[in-house]
LOTOR-931566 format. One record per residue (C-alpha): x, y, z; residue number from 0. Coordinates in nm, 3 decimals. Example, Ala and Ser with C-alpha at 12.3 -4.5 7.8 and 13.67 -1.06 7.14 Angstrom:
BEGIN
<px = 1.230, py = -0.450, pz = 0.780, num = 0>
<px = 1.367, py = -0.106, pz = 0.714, num = 1>
***
This chain:
BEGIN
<px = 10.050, py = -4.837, pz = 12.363, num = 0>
<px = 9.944, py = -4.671, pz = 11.998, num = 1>
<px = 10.144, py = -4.704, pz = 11.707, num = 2>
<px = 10.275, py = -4.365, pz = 11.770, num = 3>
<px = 10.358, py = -4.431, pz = 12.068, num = 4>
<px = 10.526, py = -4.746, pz = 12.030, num = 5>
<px = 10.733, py = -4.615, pz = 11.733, num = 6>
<px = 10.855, py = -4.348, pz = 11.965, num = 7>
<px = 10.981, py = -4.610, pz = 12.222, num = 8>
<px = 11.173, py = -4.760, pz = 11.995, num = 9>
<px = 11.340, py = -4.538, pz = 11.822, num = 10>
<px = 11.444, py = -4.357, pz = 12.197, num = 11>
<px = 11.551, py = -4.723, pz = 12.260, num = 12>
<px = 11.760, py = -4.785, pz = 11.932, num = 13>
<px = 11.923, py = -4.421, pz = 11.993, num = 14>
<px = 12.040, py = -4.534, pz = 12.373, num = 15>
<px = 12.162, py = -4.857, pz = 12.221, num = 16>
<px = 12.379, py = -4.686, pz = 11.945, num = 17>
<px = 12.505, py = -4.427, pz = 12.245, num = 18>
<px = 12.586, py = -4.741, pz = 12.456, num = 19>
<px = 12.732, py = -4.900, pz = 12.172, num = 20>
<px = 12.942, py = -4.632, pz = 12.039, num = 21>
<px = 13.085, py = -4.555, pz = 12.431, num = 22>
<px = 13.189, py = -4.888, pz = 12.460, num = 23>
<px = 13.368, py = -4.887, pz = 12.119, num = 24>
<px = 13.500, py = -4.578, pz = 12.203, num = 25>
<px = 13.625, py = -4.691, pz = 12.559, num = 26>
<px = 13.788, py = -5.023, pz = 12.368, num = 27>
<px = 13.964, py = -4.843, pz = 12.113, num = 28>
<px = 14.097, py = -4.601, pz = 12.356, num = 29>
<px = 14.188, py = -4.857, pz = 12.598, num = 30>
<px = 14.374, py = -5.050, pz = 12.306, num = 31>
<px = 14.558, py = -4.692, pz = 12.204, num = 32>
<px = 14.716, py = -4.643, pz = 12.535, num = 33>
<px = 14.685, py = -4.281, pz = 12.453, num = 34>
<px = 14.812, py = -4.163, pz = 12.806, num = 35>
<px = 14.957, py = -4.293, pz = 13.127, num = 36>
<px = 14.775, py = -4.301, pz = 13.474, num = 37>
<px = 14.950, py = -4.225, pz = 13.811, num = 38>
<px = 14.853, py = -4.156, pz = 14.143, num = 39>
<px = 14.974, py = -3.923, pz = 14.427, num = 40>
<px = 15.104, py = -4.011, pz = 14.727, num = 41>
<px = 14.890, py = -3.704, pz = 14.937, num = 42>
<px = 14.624, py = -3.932, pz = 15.016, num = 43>
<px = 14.885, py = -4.141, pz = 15.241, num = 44>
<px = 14.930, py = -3.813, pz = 15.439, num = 45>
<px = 15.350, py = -3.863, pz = 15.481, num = 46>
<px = 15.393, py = -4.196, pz = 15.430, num = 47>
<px = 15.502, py = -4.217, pz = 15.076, num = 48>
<px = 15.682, py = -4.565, pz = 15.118, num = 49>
<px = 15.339, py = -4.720, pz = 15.227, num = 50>
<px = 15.209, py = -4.511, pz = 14.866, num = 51>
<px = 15.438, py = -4.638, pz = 14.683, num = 52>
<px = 15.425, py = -4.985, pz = 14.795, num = 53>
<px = 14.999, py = -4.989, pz = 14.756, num = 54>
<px = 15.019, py = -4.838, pz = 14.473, num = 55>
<px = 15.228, py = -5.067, pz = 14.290, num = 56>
<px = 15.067, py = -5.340, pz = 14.458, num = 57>
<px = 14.770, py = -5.232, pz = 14.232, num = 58>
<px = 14.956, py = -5.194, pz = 13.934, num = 59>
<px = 14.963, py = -4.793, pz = 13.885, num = 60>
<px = 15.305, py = -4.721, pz = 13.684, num = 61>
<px = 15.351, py = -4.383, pz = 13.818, num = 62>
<px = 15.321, py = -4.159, pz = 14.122, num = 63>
<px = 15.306, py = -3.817, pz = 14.214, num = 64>
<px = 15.555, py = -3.736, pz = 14.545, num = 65>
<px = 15.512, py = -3.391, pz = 14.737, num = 66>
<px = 15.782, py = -3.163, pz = 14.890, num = 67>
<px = 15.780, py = -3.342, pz = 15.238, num = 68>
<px = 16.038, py = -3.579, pz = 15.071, num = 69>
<px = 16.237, py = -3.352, pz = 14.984, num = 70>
<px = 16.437, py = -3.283, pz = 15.343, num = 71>
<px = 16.446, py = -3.643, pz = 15.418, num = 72>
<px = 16.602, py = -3.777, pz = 15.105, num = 73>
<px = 16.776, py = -3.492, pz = 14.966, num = 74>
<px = 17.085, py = -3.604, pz = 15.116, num = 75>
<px = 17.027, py = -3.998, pz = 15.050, num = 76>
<px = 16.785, py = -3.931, pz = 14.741, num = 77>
<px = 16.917, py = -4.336, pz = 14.602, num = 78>
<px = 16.689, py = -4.512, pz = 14.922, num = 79>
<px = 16.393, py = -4.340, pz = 14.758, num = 80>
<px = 16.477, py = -4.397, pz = 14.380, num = 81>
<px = 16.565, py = -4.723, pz = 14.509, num = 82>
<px = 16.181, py = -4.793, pz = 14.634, num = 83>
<px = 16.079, py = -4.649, pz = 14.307, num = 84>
<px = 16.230, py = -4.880, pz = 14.090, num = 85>
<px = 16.185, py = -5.199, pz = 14.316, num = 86>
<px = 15.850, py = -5.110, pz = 14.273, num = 87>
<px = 15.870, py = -5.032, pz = 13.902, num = 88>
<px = 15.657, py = -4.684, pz = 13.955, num = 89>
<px = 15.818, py = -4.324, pz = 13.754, num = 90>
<px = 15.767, py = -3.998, pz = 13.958, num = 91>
<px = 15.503, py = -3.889, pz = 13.741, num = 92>
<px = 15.521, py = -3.528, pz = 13.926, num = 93>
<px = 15.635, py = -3.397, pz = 14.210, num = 94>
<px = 15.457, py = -3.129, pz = 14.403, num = 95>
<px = 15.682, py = -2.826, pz = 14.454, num = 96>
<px = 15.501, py = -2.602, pz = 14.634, num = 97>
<px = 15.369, py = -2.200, pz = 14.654, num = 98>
<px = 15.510, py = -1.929, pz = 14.454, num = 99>
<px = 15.524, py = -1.673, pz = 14.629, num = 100>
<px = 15.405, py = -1.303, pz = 14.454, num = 101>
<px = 15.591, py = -1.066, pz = 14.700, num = 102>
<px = 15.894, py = -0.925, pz = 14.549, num = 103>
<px = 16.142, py = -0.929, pz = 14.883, num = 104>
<px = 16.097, py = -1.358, pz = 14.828, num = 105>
<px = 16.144, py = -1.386, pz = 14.480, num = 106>
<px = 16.504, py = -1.496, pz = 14.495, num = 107>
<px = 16.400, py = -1.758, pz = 14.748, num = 108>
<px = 16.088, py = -1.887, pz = 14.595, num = 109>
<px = 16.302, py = -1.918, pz = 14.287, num = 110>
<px = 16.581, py = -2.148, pz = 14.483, num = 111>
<px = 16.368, py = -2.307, pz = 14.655, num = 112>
<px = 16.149, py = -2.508, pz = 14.334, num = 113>
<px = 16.510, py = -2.487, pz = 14.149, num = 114>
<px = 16.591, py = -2.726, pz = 14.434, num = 115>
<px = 16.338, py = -2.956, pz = 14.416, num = 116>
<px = 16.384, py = -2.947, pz = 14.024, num = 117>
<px = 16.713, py = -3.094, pz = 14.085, num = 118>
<px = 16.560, py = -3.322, pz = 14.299, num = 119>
<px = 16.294, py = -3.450, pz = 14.089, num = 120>
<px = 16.602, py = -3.482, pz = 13.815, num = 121>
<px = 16.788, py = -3.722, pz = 14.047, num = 122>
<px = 16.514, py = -3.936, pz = 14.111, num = 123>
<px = 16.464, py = -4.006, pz = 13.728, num = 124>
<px = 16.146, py = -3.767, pz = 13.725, num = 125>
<px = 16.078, py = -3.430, pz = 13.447, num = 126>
<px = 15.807, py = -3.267, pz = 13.582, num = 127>
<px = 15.739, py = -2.992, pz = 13.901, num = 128>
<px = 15.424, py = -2.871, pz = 13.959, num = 129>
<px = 15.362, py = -2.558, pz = 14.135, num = 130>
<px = 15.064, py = -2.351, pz = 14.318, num = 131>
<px = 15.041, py = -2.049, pz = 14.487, num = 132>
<px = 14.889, py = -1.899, pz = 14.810, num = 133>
<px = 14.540, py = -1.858, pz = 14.926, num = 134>
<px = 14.340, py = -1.591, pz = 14.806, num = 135>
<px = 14.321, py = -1.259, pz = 15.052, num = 136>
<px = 14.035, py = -1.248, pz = 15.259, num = 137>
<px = 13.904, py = -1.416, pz = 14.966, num = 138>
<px = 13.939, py = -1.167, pz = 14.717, num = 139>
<px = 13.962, py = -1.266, pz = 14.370, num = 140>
<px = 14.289, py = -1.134, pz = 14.249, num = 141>
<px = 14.325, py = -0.855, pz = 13.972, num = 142>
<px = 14.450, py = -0.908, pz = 13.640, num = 143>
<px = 14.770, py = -0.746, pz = 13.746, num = 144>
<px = 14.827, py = -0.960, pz = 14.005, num = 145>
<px = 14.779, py = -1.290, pz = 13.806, num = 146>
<px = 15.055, py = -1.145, pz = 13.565, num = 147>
<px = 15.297, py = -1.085, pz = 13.832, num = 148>
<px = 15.234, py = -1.453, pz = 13.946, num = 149>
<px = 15.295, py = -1.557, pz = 13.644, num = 150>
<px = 15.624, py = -1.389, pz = 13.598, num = 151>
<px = 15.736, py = -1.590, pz = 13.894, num = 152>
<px = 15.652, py = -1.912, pz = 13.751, num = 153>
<px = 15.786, py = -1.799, pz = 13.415, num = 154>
<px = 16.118, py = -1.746, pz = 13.585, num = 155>
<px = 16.086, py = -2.075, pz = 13.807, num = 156>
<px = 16.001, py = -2.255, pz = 13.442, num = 157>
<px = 16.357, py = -2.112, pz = 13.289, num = 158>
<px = 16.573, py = -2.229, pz = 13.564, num = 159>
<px = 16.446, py = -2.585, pz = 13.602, num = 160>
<px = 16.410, py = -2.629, pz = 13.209, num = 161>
<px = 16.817, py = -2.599, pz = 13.233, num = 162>
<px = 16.752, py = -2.889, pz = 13.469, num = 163>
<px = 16.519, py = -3.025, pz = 13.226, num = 164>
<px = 16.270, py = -3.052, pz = 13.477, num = 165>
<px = 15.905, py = -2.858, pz = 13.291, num = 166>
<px = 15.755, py = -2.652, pz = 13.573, num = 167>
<px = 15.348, py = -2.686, pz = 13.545, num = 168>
<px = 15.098, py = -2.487, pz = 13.715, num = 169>
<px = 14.820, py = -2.678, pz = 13.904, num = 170>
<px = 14.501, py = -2.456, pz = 13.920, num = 171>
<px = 14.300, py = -2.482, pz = 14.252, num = 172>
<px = 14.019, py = -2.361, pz = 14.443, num = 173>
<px = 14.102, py = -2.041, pz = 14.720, num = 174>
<px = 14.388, py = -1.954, pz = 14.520, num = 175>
<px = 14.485, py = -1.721, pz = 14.231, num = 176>
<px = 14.377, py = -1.927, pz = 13.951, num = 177>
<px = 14.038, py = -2.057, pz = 14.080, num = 178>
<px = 13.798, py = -1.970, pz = 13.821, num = 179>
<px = 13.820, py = -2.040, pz = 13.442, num = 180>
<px = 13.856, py = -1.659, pz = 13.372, num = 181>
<px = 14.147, py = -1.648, pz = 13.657, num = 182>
<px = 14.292, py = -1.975, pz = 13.456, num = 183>
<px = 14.283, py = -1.831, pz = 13.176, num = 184>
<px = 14.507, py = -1.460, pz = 13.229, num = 185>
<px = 14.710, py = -1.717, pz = 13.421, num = 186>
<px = 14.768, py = -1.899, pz = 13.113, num = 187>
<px = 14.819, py = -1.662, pz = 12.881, num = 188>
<px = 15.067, py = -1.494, pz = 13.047, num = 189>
<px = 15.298, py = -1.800, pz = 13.085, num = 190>
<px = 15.550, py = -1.860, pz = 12.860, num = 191>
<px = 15.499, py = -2.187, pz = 12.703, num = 192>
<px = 15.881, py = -2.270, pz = 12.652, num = 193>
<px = 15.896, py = -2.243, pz = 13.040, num = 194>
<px = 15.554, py = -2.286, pz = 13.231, num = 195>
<px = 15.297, py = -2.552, pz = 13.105, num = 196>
<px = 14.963, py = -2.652, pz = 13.295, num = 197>
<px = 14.846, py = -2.903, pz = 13.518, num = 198>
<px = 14.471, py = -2.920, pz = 13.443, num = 199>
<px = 14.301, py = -3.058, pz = 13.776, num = 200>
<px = 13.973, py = -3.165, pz = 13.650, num = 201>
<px = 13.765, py = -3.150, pz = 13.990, num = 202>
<px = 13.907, py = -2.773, pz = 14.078, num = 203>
<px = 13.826, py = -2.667, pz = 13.728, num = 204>
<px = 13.470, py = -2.778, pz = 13.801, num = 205>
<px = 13.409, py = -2.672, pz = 14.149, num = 206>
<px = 13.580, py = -2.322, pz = 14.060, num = 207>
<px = 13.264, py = -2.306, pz = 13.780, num = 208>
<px = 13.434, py = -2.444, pz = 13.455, num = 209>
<px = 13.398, py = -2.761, pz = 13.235, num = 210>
<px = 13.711, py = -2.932, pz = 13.239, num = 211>
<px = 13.643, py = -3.139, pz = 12.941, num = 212>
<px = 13.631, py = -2.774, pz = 12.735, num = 213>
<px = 13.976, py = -2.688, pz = 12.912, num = 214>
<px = 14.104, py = -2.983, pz = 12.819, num = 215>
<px = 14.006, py = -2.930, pz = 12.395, num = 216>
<px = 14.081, py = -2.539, pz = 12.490, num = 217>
<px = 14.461, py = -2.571, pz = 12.647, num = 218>
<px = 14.559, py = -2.858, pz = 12.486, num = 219>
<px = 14.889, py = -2.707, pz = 12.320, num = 220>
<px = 14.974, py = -2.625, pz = 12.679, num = 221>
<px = 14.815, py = -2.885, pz = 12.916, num = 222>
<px = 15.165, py = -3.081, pz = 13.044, num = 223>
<px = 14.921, py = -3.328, pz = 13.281, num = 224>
<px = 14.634, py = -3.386, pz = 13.472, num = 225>
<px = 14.470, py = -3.451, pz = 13.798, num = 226>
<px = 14.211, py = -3.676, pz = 13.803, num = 227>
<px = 13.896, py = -3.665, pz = 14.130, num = 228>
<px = 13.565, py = -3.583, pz = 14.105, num = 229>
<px = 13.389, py = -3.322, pz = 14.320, num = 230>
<px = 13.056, py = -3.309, pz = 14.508, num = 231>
<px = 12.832, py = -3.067, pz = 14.714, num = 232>
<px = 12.813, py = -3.130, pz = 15.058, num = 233>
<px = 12.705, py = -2.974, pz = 15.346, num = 234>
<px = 12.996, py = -2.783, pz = 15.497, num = 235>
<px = 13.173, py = -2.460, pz = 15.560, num = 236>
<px = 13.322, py = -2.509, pz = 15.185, num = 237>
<px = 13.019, py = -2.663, pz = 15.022, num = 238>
<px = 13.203, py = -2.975, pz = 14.831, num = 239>
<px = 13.471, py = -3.225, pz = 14.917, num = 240>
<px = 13.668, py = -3.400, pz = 14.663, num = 241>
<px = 13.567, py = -3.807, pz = 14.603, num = 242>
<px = 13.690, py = -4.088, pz = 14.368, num = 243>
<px = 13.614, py = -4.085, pz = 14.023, num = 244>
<px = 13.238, py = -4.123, pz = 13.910, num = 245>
<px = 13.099, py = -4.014, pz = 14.254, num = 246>
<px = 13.038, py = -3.659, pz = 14.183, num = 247>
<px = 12.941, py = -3.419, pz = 13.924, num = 248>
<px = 13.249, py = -3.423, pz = 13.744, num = 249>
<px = 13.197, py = -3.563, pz = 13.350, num = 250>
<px = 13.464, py = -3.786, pz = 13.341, num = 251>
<px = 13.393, py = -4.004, pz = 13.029, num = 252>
<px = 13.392, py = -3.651, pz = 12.885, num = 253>
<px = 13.683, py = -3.551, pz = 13.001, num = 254>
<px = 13.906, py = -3.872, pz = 12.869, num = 255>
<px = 13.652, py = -3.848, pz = 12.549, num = 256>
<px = 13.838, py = -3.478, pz = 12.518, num = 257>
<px = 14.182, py = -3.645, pz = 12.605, num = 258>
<px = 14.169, py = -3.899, pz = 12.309, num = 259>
<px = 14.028, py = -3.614, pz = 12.081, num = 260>
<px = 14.357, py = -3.392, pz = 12.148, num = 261>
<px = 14.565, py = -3.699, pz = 12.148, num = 262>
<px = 14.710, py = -3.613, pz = 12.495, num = 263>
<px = 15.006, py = -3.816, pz = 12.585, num = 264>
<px = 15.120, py = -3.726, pz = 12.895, num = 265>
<px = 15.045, py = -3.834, pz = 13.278, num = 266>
<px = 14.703, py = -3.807, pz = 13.420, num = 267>
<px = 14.747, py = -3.856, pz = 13.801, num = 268>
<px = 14.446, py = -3.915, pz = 14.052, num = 269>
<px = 14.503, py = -3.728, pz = 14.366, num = 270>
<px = 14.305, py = -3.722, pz = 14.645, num = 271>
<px = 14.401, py = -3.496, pz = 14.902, num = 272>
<px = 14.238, py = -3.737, pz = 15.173, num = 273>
<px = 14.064, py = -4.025, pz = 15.214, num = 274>
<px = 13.684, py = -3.876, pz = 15.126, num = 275>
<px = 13.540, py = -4.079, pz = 15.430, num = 276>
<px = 13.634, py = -4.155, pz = 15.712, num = 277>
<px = 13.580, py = -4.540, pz = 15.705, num = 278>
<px = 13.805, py = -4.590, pz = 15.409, num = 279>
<px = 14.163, py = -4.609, pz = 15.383, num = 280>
<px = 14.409, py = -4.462, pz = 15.119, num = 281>
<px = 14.439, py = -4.795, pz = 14.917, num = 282>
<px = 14.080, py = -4.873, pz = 14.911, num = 283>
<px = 14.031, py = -4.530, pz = 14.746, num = 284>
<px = 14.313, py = -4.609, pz = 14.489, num = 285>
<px = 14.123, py = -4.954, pz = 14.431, num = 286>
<px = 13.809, py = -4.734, pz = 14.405, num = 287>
<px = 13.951, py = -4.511, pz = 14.132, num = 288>
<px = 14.144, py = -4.769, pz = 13.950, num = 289>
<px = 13.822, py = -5.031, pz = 13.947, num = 290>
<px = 13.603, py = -4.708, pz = 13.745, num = 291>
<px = 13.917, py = -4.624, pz = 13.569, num = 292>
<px = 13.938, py = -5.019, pz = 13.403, num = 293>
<px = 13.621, py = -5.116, pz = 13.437, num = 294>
<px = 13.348, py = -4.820, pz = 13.357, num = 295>
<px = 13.583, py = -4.636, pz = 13.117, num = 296>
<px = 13.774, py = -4.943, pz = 13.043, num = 297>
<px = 14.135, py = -4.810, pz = 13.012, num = 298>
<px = 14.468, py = -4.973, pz = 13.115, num = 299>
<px = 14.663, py = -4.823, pz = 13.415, num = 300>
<px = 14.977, py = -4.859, pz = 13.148, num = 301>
***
């Protein structure tokens, strides 16, 4: 090796040292800031949220994200489930509400129907209802129009359940209105912020073409919580499946680099619609995310 040469190698290596060096200071100091809370969601458990509840507090999580098949077996006895909740010292983080539905002859339903679960979520000791919305038409991208009079829906949804005071978020997500970052951002604009807030899932934002740690700098006046998963391309009819943190192309140390910047401060909740293989089992995919949560980006759970 020349001089030249030589001086070259070690200046590329000092430069990787100082990025090493400065990630790891920045993990530390953000780890010792506490700067936002991590949950999980109970979807990966497919129904059986007291078997969530108990693995995930078994692994320390402090909050969790329950869907709307709780709802008609507790609503009448909601204390056995805010019972489990506090036994097991977890918050409802969020609470997954549902569609909202665009056609005008269901708008008075759709409306009761989240206003329901707002009250709900109240009387379980949660704030937060997150909302989606139906798959796109013979996937079509929706028109601008469209989006708008989505929007108006969730704007409406948003007023009831702040009486509640219950904040209505919108969850964007691939095959729905909302997939893409352009179709994210009408969606966005159009909500009133006193009302409707967002639910940045990082993975969707990414497989629907976007970079979530940009979202995250470019919404953050409006960005109520997160979803954490990564995303990967596979070879199937949809060309990705969602996996654990770190295992796709997601940039997550970007993404929680972006969160500190902003000085987010709400819930970030890993979700995993299902297990991403079929060897592992819900838990070992919370112990997955958790270990690259505290250990690669060195962060507390609480």
């Amino acid at each position: 090796m020349n001089n030249m040469d030589r001086r070259i190698f070690l200046r590329n290596i000092s430069l990787a040292s100082g990025a090493l060096l400065t990630s790891v200071a920045w993990a530390e100091t953000f780890a010792k800031k506490g700067a936002f809370k991590i949950g999980y969601s109970s979807i990966t458990w497919g129904g059986k949220d007291l078997q969530a509840i108990e693995d995930l507090a078994s692994l320390g999580y402090k909050g969790i994200q329950l869907r709307a098949n709780t709802f008609a077996p507790y609503r009448t006895k909601v204390s056995e489930l805010k019972d489990a909740l506090v036994k097991h010292d977890l918050q409802l983080a969020m609470f997954s509400s549902g569609n909202v539905e665009v056609d005008p002859a269901k708008f008075q339903s759709t409306v009761d129907t989240h206003v329901a679960h707002a009250s709900f979520v109240k009387a379980l000791g949660g704030n937060a209802l997150q909302v989606t919305n139906s798959l796109r038409k013979n996937n079509q991208a929706p028109t601008t129009e469209e989006l708008k009079k989505l929007t108006e829906v969730m704007n409406e949804i948003g007023k009831q359940t702040a009486d509640l005071g219950v904040q209505t978020v919108y969850h964007n997500h691939m095959n729905q209105w909302g997939e893409t970052p352009e179709e994210v951002d009408v969606i966005v604009q159009a909500m009133n912020p006193k009302y409707v807030k967002l639910l940045l899932d990082i993975a969707h934002y990414k497989q629907g073409g976007g970079e979530p740690q940009e979202a995250v700098v470019k919404y953050k006046d409006i960005i109520h919580a997160l979803h954490l998963k990564d995303t990967k391309a596979v070879e199937s009819k949809s060309g990705y499946k969602f996996v654990e943190l770190g295992q796709g192309r997601v940039d997550v140390p970007a993404v929680f680099a972006a969160l500190n910047k902003v000085k987010f401060k709400g819930w970030a909740v890993v979700e995993l619609d299902g297990v991403p293989d079929p060897d592992k089992t819900p838990i070992q995919c919370a112990e997955i995310n958790k270990k690259y949560i505290t250990e690669t980006l060195k962060c507390s759970l609480s």
